[in-house]
C-alpha positions in Angstrom: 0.0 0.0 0.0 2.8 2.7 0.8 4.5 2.0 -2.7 1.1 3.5 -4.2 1.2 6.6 -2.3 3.6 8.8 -4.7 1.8 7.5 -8.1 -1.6 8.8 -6.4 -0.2 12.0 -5.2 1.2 12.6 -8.9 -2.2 11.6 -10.4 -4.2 14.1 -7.9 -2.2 17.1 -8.7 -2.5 16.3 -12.4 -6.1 16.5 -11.9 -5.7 19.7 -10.0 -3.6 21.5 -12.8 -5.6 20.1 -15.5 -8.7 21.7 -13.6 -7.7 25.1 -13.7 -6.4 25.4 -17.1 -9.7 23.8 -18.3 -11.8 26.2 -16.2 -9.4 28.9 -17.4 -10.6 28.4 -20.9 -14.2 27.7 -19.9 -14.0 31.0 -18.8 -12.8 32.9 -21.1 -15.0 33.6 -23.1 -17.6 33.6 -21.1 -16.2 36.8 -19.0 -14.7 38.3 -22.4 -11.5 38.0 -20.5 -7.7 36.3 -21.8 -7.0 33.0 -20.7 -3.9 34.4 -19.1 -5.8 36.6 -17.0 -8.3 34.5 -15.7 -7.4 33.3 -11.8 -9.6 30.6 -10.5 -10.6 29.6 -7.3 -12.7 28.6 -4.9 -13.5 25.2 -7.2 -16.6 23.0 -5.4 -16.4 19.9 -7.8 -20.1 18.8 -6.6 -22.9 18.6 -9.3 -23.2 21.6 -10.4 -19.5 22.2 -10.7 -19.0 26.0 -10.1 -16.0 28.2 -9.3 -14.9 31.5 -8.8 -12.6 33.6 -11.3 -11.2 37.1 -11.1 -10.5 38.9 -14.3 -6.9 40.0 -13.5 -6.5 42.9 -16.2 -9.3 45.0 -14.9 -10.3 43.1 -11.1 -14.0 42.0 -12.3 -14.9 39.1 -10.1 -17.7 36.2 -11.4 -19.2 33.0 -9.6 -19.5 30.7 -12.8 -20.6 27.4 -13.7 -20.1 25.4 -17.2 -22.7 27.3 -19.0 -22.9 31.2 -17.5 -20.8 33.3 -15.3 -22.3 36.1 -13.4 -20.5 39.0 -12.0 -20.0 39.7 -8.4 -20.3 43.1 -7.0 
């Protein structure tokens, strides 16, 4: 069992960065915002998966899902 240990911890943070680039581009265009200045965080994985993403080039914030992101004020 301990021998598995490092090949799960590699898979999970695989997961994690693959998350955020994919909810990076899910973003996107959705906030009319570049990739590259999309932060995410705040990820809750349950059905509806939803997250939170700041627009770093002019400090809009949104509470998004797959489909819509709506801007916090």
């Amino acid at each position: 069992m301990t021998k598995q240990w490092p090949f799960i911890v590699v898979a999970a943070l695989a997961v994690g960065c693959t998350t955020d680039e994919y909810l990076q581009k899910v973003t996107a265009p959705l906030t009319k915002c570049n990739v590259a200045n999309v932060q995410i965080s705040d990820i809750n994985l349950d059905e509806p998966t939803t997250w939170r993403a700041i627009c770093r080039s002019d400090g809009r914030i949104y509470h998004c899902n797959k489909t819509e992101c709506t801007e916090v004020e």
